[in-house]
C-alpha positions in Angstrom: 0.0 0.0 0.0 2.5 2.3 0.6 4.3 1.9 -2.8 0.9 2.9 -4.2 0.7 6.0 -2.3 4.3 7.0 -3.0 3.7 6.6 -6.8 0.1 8.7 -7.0 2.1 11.2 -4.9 4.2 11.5 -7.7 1.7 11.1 -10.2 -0.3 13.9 -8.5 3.1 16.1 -8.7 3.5 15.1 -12.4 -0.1 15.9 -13.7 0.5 19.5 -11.7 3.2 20.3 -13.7 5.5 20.1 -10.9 8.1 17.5 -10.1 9.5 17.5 -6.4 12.6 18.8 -7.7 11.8 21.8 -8.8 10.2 22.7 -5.2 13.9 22.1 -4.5 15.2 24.5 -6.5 12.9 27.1 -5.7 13.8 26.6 -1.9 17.7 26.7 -3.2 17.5 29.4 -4.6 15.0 31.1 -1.8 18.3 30.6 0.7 21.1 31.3 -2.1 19.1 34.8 -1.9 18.6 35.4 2.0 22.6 34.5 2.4 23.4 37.2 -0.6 21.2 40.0 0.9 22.3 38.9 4.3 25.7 38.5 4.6 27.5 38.5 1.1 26.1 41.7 0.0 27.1 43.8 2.9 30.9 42.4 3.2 31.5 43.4 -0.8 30.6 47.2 0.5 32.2 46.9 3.6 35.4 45.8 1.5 34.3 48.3 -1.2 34.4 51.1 0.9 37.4 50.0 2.9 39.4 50.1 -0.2 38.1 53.7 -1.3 39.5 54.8 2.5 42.9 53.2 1.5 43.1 55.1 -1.6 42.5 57.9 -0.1 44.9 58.3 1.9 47.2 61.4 2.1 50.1 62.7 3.2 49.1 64.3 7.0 46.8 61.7 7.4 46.6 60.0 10.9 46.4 56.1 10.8 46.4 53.3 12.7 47.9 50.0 11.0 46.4 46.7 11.2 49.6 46.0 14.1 48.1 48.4 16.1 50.7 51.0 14.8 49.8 54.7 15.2 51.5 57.4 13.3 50.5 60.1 10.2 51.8 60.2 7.2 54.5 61.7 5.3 54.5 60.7 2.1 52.1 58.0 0.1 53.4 56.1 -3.1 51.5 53.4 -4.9 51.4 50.8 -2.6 53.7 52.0 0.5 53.5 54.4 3.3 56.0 56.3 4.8 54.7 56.8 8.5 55.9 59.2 11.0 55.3 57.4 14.7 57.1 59.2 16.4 59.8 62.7 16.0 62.2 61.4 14.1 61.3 57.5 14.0 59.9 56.7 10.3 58.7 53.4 9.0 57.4 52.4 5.9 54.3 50.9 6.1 51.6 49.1 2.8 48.8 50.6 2.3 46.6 46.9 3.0 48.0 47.0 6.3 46.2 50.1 7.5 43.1 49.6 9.5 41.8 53.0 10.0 42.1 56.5 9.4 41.9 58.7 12.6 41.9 62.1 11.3 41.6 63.2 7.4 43.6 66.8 6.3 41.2 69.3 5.5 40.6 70.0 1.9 40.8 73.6 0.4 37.4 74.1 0.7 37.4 73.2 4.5 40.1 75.8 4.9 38.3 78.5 3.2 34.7 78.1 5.4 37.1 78.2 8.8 
C-alpha cells in the first residue's frame, strides 16, 4: 500500500506540472538569496568602501595599522606608506596594512569656510 501512495504522490506532482525537484530548486534558490542580501552583500561594501578609505589616503593623514601602529603620514606612493610614529622614527608601512584613518587633512574648501 505504501508503494501505491508513493507513486500517486508523484503522479499527483506530475499531472500538476510540478516534479519535487523543482520545489527544490525554488527553496535553493530562496536561501542562495537570503545569504546574498544577508551576509555576502554587505561584506562586498564593507570591503568596497574599505578600499576607497585606503586610496585615499594622504600625506598628513593620521592612521592606525592593522599592528596596532599609530603614526601620520609623510609621504604616500603606490602601494607604501611612509609613517611618522614618532619625531624622528619613520617606517614604511603598505597601504593593506592600515586599518583606520583617525583624522583626514582638510581640503581647500574646508580651509576657506574656517
Amino acid at each position: 500500500m505504501f508503494i501505491s501512495e508513493a507513486f500517486a504522490s508523484t503522479a499527483q506532482h506530475a499531472a500538476a506540472g510540478q516534479t519535487p525537484f523543482s520545489g527544490f530548486l525554488i527553496q535553493m534558490f530562496l536561501v542562495f538569496a537570503i545569504f546574498y542580501f544577508i551576509i555576502i552583500r554587505p561584506q562586498q561594501k564593507k570591503m568596497k568602501e574599505h578600499e576607497d578609505m585606503l586610496n585615499a589616503i594622504q600625506p598628513k593623514d593620521e592612521l592606525i595599522t592593522g599592528g596596532g601602529v599609530y603614526g601620520r603620514v609623510i609621504k604616500a606612493d603606490k602601494d607604501t606608506l611612509t609613517v611618522e610614529i614618532s619625531k624622528g622614527v619613520e617606517i614604511k608601512v603598505l597601504r593593506s596594512s592600515v586599518r583606520e584613518v583617525v583624522s583626514k587633512t582638510q581640503t581647500s574648501t574646508e580651509k576657506k569656510i574656517s
